[in-house]
NUVO-403146 format. One record per residue (C-alpha): x, y, z; residue in one letter. Coordinates in steps of 0.25 Angstrom, whole numbers, m for minus. Example, Ala and Ser with C-alpha at 12.3 -4.5 7.8 and 13.67 -1.06 7.14 Angstrom:
2
@xx->49 | yy->m18 | zz->31 | res->a
@xx->55 | yy->m4 | zz->29 | res->s
! end
This chain:
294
@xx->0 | yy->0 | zz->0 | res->x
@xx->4 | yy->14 | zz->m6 | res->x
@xx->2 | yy->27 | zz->3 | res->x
@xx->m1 | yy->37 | zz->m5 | res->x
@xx->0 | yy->48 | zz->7 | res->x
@xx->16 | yy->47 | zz->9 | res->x
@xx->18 | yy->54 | zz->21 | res->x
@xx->9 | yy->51 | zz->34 | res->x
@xx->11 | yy->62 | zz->46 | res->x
@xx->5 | yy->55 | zz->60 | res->x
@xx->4 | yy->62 | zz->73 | res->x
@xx->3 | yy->52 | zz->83 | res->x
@xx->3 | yy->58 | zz->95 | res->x
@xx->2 | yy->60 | zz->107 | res->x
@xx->m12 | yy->62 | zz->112 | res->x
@xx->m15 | yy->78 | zz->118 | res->x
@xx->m1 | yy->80 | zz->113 | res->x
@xx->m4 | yy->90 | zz->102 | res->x
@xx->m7 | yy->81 | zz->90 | res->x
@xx->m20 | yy->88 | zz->85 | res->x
@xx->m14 | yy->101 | zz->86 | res->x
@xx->1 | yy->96 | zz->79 | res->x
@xx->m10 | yy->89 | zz->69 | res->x
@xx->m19 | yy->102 | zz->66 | res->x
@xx->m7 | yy->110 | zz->63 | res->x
@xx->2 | yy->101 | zz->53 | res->x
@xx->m13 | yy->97 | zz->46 | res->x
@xx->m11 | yy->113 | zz->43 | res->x
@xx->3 | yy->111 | zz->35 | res->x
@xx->0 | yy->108 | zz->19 | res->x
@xx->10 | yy->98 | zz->16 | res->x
@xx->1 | yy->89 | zz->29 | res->x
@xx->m12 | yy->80 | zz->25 | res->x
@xx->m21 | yy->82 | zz->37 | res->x
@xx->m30 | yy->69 | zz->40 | res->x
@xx->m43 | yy->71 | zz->39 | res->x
@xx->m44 | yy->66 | zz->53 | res->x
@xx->m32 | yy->68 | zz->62 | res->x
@xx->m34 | yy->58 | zz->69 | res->x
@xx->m35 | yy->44 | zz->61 | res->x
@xx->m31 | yy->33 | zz->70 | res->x
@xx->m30 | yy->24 | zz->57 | res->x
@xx->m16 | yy->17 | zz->64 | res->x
@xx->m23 | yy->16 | zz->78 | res->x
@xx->m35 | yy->7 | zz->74 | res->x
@xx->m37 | yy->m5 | zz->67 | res->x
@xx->m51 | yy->m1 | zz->62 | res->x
@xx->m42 | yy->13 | zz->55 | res->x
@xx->m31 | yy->6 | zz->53 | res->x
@xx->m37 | yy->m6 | zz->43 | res->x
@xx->m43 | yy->3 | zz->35 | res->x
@xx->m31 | yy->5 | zz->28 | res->x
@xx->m20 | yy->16 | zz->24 | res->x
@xx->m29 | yy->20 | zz->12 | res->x
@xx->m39 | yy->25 | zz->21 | res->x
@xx->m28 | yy->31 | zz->30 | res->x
@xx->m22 | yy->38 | zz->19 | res->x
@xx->m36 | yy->43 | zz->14 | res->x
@xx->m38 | yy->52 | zz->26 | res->x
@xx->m29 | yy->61 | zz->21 | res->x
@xx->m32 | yy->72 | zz->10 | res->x
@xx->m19 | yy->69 | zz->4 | res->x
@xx->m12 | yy->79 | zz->m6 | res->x
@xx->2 | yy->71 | zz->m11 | res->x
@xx->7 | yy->86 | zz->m17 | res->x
@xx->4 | yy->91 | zz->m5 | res->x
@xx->5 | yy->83 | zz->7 | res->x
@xx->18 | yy->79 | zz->14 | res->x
@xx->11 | yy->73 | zz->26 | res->x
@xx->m2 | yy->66 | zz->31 | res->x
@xx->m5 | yy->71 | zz->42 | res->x
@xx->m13 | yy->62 | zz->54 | res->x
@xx->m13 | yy->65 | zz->70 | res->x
@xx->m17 | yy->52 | zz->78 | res->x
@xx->m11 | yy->51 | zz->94 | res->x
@xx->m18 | yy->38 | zz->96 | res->x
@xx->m7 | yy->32 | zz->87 | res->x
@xx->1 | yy->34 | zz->100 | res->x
@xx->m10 | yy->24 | zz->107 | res->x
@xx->0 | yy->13 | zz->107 | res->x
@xx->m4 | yy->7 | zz->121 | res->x
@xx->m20 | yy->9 | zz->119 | res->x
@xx->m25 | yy->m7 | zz->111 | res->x
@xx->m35 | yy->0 | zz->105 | res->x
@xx->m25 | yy->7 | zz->97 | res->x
@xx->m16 | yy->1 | zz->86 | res->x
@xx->m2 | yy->4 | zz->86 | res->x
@xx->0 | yy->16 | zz->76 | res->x
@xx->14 | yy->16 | zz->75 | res->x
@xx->13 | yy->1 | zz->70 | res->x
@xx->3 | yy->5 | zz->61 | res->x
@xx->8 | yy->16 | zz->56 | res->x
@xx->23 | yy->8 | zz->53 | res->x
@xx->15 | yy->m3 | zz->45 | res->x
@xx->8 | yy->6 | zz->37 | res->x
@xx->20 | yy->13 | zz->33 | res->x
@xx->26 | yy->0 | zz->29 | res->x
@xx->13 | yy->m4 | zz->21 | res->x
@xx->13 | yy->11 | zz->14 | res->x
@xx->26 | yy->17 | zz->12 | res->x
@xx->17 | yy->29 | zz->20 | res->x
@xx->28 | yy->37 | zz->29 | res->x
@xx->24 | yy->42 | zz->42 | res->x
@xx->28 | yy->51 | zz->52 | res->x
@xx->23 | yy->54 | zz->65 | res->x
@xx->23 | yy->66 | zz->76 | res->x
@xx->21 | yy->64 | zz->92 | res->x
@xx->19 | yy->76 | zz->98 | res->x
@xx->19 | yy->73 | zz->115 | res->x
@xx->18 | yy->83 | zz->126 | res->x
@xx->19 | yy->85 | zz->141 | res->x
@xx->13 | yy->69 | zz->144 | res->x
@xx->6 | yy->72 | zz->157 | res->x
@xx->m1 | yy->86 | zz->149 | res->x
@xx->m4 | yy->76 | zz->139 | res->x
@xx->m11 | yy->66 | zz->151 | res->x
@xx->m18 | yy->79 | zz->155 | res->x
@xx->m23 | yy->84 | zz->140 | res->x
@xx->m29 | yy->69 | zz->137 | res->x
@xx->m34 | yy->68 | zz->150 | res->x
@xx->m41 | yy->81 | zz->148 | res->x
@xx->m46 | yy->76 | zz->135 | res->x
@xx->m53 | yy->65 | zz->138 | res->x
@xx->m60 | yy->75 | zz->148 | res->x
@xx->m64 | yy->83 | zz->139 | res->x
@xx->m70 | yy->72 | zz->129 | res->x
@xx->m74 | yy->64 | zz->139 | res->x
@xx->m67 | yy->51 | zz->136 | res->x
@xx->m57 | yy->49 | zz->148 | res->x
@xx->m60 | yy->50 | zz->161 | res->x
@xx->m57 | yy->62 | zz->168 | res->x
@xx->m43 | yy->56 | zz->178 | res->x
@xx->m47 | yy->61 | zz->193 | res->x
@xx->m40 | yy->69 | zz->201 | res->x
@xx->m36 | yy->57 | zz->211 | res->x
@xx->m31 | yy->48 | zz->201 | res->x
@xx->m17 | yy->45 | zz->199 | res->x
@xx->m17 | yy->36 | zz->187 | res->x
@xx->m19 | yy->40 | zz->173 | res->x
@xx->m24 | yy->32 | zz->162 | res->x
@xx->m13 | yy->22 | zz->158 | res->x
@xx->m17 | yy->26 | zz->141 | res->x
@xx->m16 | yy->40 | zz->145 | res->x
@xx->m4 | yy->39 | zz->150 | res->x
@xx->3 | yy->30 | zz->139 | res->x
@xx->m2 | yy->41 | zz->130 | res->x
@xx->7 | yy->49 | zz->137 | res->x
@xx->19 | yy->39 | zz->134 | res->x
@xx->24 | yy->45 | zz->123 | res->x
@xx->37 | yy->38 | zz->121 | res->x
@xx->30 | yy->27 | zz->122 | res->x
@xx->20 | yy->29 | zz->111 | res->x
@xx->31 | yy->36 | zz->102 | res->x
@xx->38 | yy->22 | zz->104 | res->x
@xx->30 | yy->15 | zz->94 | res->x
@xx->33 | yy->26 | zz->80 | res->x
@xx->48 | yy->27 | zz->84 | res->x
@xx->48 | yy->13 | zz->84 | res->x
@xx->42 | yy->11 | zz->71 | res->x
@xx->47 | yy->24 | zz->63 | res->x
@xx->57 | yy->34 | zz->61 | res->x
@xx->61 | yy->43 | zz->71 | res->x
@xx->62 | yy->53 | zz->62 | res->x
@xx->48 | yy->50 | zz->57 | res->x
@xx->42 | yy->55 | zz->72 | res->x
@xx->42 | yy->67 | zz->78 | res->x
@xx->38 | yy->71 | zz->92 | res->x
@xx->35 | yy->82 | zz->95 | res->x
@xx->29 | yy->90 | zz->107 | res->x
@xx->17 | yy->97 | zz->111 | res->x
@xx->23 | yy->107 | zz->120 | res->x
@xx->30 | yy->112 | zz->108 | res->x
@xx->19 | yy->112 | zz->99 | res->x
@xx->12 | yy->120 | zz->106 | res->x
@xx->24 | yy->130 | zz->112 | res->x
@xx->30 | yy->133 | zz->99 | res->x
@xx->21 | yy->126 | zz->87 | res->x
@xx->28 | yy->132 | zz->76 | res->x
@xx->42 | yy->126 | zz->79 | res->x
@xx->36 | yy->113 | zz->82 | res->x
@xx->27 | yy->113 | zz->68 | res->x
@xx->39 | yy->116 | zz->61 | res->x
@xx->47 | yy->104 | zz->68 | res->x
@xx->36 | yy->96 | zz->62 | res->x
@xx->36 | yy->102 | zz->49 | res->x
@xx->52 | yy->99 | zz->49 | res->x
@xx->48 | yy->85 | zz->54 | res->x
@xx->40 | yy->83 | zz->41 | res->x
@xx->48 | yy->90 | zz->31 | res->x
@xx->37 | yy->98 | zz->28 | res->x
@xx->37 | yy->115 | zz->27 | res->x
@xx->39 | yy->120 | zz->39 | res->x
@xx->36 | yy->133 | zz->34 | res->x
@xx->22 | yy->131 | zz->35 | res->x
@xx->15 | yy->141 | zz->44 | res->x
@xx->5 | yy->133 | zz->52 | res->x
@xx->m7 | yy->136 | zz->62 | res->x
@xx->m2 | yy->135 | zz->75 | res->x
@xx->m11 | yy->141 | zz->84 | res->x
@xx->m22 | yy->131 | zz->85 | res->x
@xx->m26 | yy->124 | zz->98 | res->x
@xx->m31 | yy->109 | zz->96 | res->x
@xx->m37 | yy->100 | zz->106 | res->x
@xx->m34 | yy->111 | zz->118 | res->x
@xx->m40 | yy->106 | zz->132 | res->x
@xx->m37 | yy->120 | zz->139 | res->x
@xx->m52 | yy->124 | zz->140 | res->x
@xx->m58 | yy->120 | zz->152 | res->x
@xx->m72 | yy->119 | zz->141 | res->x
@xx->m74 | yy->111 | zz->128 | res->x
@xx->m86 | yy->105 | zz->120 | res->x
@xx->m88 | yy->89 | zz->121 | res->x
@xx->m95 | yy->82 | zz->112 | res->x
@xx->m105 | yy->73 | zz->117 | res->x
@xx->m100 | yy->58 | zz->119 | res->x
@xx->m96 | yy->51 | zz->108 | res->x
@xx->m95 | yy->61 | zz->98 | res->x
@xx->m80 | yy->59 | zz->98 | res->x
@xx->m80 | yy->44 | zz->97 | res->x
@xx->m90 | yy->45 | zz->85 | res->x
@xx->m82 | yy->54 | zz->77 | res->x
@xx->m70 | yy->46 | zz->79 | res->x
@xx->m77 | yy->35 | zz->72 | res->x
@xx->m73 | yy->31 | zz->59 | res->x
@xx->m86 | yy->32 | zz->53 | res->x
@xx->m88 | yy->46 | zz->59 | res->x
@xx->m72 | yy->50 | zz->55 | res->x
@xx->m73 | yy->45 | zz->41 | res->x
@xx->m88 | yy->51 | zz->38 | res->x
@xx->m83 | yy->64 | zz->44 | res->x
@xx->m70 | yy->65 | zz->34 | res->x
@xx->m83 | yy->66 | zz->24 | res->x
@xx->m90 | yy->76 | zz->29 | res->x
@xx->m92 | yy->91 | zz->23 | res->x
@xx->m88 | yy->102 | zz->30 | res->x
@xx->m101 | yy->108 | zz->32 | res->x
@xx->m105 | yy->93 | zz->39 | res->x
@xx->m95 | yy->92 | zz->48 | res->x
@xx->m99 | yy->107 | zz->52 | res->x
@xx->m110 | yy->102 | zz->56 | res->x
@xx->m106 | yy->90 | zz->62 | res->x
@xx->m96 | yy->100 | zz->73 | res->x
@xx->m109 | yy->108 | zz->74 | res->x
@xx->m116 | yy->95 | zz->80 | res->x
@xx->m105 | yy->91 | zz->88 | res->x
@xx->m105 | yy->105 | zz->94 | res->x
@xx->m120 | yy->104 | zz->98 | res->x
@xx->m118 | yy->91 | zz->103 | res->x
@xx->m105 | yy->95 | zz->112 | res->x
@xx->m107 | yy->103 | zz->125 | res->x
@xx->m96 | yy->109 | zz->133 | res->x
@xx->m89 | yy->103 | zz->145 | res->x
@xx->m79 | yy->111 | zz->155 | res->x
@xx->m66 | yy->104 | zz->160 | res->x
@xx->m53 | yy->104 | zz->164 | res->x
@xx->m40 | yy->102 | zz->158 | res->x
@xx->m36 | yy->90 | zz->165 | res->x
@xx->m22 | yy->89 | zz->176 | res->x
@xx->m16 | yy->79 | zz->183 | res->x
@xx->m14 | yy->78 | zz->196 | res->x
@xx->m1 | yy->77 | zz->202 | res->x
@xx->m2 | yy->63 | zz->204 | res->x
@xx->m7 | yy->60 | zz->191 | res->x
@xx->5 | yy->68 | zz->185 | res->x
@xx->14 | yy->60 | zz->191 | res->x
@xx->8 | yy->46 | zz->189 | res->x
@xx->9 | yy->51 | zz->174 | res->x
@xx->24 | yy->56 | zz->174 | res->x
@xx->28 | yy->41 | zz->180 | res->x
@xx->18 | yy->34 | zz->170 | res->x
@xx->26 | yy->42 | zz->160 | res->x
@xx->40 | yy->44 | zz->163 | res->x
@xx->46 | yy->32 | zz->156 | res->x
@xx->40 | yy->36 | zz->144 | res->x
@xx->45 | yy->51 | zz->145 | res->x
@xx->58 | yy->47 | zz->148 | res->x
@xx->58 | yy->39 | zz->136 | res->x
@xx->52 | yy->48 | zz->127 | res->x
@xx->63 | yy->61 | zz->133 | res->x
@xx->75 | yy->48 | zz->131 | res->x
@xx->71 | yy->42 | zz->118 | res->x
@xx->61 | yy->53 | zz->110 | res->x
@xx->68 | yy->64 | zz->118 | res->x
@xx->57 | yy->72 | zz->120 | res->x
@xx->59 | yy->83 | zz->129 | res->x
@xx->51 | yy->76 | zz->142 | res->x
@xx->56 | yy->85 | zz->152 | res->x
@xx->50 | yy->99 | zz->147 | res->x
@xx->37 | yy->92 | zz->151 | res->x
@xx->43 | yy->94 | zz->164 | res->x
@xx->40 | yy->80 | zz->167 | res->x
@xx->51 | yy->74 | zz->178 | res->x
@xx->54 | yy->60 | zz->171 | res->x
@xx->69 | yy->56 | zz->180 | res->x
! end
């Protein structure tokens, strides 16, 4: 099997690290295919994945003269402890093998115990995690490996070029964008040049207020059924398809979610032999976390 896209760009994490925002801003450079969905999950389940690479390849509005890159963003590629993902990093190396497609990837990471705090608060916000009380001094054992980064960056170093990986950080993304979207650029071998827009906010959870779609609005749009049909859709539909959702949506105060003393630290000893690996092995710069790891 032939690809017929050449150059396939993947954002694979990590989860609340920045990834929609990274995503949003290189969808903006015109040598970059956007997916029509930024999330695909085709190498995390089996019932994407069989489908087959010509209907990967078709979410993409492919230009050959133009486009240098498809670009997708997709942290549960990183899931790599979770059974009811598959291993992408596999995936991804067979296919690649199969297609002669090349592939290049970016991990953006942040602060890991901010990043506990950001999924924490999302799931309040959405409502599909229980809130962690004050009293406990455990976390989830899955949010915490989502915190593992060296762990989960394990798999794509293992399986590709290091020079085809790039990590990268969200505490730079958003302290001086520019210099980091020009590193990215350089990363690519695309124009670095390119003036992008890099004053949107995307997925903030600042606010203390946000509008909540009733239940089960979010699992029926991630549906296949539901993401294929919406790809179809006219502009003017899916107008009033927001319009909808916004009558059907009610807002809900809350706060940004902190951890305890206790739970920090329950958190930095669940963590430390994977930060200390990913400062010695990735060298990533841990300790402006200001996180003691010795």
């Amino acid at each position: 099997m032939e690809s017929k896209i050449s150059n396939f760009l993947i954002i694979v994490g990590a989860m609340k690290c920045g990834t929609t925002s990274l995503y949003n801003y290189l969808a903006q450079h015109p040598e970059i295919a956007a997916c029509q969905t930024k999330e695909t999950g085709f190498f995390s389940f089996s019932s994407r994945f069989f489908k087959g690479f010509d209907f990967y390849q078709g979410l993409w509005d492919w230009q050959p003269g133009k486009h240098k890159y498809a670009l997708e963003a997709t942290p549960g590629y990183t899931r790599v402890t979770n059974p009811k993902y598959l291993n992408a990093a596999e995936k991804i190396r067979l296919t690649k093998e199969e297609t002669g497609a090349n592939f290049k990837f970016i991990y953006i990471l942040r602060n890991p115990v901010d990043r506990i705090e950001s999924h924490y608060t999302q799931g309040k916000k959405h409502r599909n995690l229980e809130v962690i009380k004050s009293e406990a001094a455990t976390i989830e054992e899955e949010i915490i490996d989502t915190s593992r980064y060296a762990m989960q960056i394990k798999e794509y170093y293992q399986r590709f070029p290091a020079d085809d990986i790039l990590l990268l950080r969200l505490e730079d993304l958003q302290s001086d964008p520019q210099a980091l979207m020009i590193k990215v650029c350089d990363f690519l071998e695309i124009d670095r040049e390119y003036s992008f827009e890099l004053n949107l906010t995307h997925n903030s959870y600042s606010s203390k207020t946000s509008r909540v779609v009733i239940p089960g609005y979010s699992w029926l749009r991630r549906t296949d059924f539901v993401k294929n049909y919406i790809k179809f859709m006219s502009g003017d539909l899916k107008r009033r398809i927001r319009l909808i959702r916004n009558l059907l949506s009610k807002n809900i105060d809350y706060e940004y979610i902190k951890l305890s003393t206790q739970q920090r630290e329950y958190a930095i000893t669940e963590l430390r032999a994977d930060l200390i690996e990913l400062r010695d092995k990735f060298n990533v710069d841990v300790a402006s976390w200001g996180i003691d790891i010795e």
